[in-house]
C-alpha positions in Angstrom: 0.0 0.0 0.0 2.7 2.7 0.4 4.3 2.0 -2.7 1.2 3.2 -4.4 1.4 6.4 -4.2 5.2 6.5 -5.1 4.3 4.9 -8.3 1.9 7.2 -8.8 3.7 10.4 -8.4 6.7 8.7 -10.6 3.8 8.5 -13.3 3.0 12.0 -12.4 6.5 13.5 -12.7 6.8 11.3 -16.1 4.1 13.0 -17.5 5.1 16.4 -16.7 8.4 15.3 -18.2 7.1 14.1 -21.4 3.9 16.8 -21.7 4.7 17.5 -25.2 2.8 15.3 -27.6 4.2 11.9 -27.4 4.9 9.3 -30.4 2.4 6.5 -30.4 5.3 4.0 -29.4 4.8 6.1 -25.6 1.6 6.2 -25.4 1.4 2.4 -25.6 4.1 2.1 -22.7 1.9 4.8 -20.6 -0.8 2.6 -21.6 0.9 -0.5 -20.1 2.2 1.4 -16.9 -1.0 2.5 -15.9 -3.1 -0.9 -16.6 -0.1 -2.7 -14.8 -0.9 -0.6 -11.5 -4.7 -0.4 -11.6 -5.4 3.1 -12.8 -6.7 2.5 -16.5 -7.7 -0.9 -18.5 -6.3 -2.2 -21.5 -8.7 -1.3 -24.7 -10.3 -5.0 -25.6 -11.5 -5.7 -28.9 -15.5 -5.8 -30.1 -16.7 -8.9 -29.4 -17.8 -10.2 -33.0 -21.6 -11.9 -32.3 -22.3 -14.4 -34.6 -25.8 -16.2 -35.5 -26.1 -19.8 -33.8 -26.4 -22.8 -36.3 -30.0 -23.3 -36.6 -31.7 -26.4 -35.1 -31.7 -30.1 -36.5 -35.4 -30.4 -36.9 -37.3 -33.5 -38.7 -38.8 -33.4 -42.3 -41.8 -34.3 -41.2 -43.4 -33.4 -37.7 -46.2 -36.1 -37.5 -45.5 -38.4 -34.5 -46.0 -42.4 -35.2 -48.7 -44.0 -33.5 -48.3 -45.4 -30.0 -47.4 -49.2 -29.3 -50.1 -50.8 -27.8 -49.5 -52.2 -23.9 -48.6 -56.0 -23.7 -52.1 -56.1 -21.8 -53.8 -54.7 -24.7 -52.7 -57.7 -27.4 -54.0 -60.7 -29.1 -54.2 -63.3 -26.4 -52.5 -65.8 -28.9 -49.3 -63.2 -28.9 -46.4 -65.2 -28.1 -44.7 -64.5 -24.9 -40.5 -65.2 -25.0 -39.5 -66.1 -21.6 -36.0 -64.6 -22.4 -37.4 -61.2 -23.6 -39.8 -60.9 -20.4 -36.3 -61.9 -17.8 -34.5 -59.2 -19.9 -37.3 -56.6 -19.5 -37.4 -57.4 -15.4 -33.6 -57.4 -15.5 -33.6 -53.8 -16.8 -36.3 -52.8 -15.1 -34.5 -53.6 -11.5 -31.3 -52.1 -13.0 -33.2 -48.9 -12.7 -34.3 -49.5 -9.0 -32.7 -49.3 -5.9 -31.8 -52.1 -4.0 -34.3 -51.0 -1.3 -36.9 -51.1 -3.3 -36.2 -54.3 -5.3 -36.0 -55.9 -1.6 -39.6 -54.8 -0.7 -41.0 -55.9 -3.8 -39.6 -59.3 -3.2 -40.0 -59.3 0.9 -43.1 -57.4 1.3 -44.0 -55.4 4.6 -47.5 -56.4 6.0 -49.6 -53.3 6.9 -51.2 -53.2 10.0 -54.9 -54.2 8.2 -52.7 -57.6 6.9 -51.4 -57.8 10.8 -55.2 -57.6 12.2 -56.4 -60.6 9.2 -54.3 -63.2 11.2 -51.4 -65.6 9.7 -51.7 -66.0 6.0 -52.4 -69.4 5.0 -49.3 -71.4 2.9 -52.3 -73.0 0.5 -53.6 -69.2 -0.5 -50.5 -67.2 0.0 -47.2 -68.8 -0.5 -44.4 -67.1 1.5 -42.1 -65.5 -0.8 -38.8 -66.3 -2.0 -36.4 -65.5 1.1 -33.6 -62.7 -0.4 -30.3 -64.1 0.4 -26.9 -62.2 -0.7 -24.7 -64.3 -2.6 -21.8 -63.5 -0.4 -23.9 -65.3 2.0 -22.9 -68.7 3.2 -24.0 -69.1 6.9 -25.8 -72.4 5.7 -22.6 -74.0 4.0 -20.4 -73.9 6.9 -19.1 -76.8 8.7 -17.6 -76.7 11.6 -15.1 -79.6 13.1 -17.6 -80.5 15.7 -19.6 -81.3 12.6 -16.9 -83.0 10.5 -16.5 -85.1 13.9 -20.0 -86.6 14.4 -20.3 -87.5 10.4 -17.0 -89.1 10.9 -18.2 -91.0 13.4 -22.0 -92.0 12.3 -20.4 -93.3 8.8 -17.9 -95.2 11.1 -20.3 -96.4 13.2 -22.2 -97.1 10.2 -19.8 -99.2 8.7 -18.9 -101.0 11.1 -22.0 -102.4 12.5 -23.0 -103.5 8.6 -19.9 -105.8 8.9 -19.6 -109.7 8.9 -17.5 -111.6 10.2 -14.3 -112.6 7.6 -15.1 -109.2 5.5 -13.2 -106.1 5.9 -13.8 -102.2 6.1 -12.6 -100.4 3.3 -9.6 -98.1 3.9 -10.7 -94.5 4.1 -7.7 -92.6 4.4 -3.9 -93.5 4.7 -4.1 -93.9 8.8 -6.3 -97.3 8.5 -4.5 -99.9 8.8 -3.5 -102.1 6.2 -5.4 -104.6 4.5 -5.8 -107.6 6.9 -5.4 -106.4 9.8 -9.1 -105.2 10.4 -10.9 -108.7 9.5 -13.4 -109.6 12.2 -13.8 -112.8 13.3 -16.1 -112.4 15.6 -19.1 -109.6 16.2 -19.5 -108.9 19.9 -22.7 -106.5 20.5 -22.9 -104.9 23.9 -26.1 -105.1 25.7 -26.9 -101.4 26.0 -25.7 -98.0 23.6 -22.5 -96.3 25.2 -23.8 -93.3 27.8 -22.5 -90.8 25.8 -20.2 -90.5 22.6 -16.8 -88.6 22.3 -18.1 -85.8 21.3 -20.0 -85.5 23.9 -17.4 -85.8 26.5 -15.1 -83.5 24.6 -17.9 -80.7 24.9 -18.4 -82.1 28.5 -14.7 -81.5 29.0 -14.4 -77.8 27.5 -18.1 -76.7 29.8 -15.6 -77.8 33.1 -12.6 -76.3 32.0 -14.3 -73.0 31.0 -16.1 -73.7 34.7 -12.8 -74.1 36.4 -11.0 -71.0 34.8 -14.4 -68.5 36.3 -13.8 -69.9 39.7 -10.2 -69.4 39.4 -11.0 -65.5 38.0 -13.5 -65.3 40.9 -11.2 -66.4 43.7 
C-alpha cells in the first residue's frame, strides 16, 4: 500500500516530463504502466456476435402411433421367456436395492397384521432374499466333520460280517488284513455318551474351572 502512491507520483512526474505530444510508441508504454498498477484498463477488442447454427429439426413433424400395452394384445401373442427376464432385469437395474428388496420381501400393513397368519395353500411365503456373499448355511464346523465321521464309522462298522473287511478311508487305516473280524460282539446297551460329547463335556468344566479361578 505505500508504494502506491510512489508509483503514482513517478507517473505524475513522467508526464510532466514528457507533456509535449508523445509518439504512439509512448503512449502504448503509458498505456501498459498504468493498466499494470490499476489506474486505467487495457482497450479490448469488439466482441464479434455471430448467429447460432439453426436447429436439427425433422422433415416431417407427424408423431407415429403409439405401441399398444402387452395387456392390450392378441391373447395368442407369443410371450418369450428370455425377452420378459431381460425386461425385469432392466427394469431392477433402474431401481434401488431398497426397493427391489420390498417388492420381493413385502412389509404387512397393519390391516394384513389384524387378518391373522396367511395361509401357505392361499399365500405362498415368498422367495427369502439371500446375498450371494452369503454362506452361513454351508459352513461346517469340526464338531460337525467329527460326528459325520463317526455315524459313517459307526455305520460301517455295525454293517460288517464276520471274515469281510472295512474299506480303507484314508492312509491312517491300517492295512489290509489287519481289520478282519472274526467275531461280532454287541454290547447289551448303547455307550452313555459319545466322544463328542465328552469333549464338549470336558471344555463346559474347563471354562467352569477358569471362572472360579477369576472369581477367587
Amino acid at each position: 500500500m505505500k508504494t502506491r502512491p510512489l508509483v503514482i507520483g513517478a507517473a505524475l512526474a513522467a508526464g510532466a516530463m514528457f507533456s509535449a505530444p508523445a509518439p504512439a510508441s509512448a503512449d502504448d508504454i503509458f498505456t501498459e504502466v498504468f493498466s499494470a498498477i490499476g489506474i486505467t484498463s487495457k482497450p479490448k477488442e469488439p466482441i464479434d456476435y455471430r448467429e447460432r447454427a439453426p436447429l436439427v429439426v425433422p422433415p416431417k413433424s407427424a408423431l407415429p402411433t403409439p405401441q399398444a400395452p402387452a395387456e392390450t394384445r392378441a391373447a395368442n401373442w407369443p410371450n418369450d421367456p428370455d425377452v420378459v427376464a431381460r425386461r425385469k432385469a432392466a427394469e431392477d437395474a433402474r431401481l434401488p436395492a431398497l426397493q427391489i428388496w420390498q417388492r420381493e420381501e413385502p412389509r404387512l400393513s397393519p390391516g394384513a397384521l389384524r387378518n391373522g397368519p396367511r395361509t401357505a395353500t392361499n399365500n405362498p411365503a415368498p422367495p427369502r432374499w439371500r446375498h450371494e456373499d452369503d454362506t452361513t448355511d454351508l459352513i461346517i464346523t469340526p464338531t460337525m466333520q467329527m460326528k459325520d465321521a463317526d455315524n459313517r464309522r459307526a455305520t460301517s462298522l455295525s454293517n460288517l460280517r464276520p471274515g469281510e473287511e472295512p474299506q480303507r478311508d484314508s492312509l491312517t487305516d491300517p492295512p489290509a488284513g489287519y481289520r478282519k473280524p472274526t467275531e461280532i460282539v454287541r454290547t447289551q446297551r448303547a455307550p452313555s455318551s459319545t466322544v463328542n460329547d465328552r469333549n464338549e463335556n470336558l471344555g463346559r468344566d474347563y471354562v467352569q474351572q477358569q471362572r472360579r479361578r477369576s472369581d477367587n
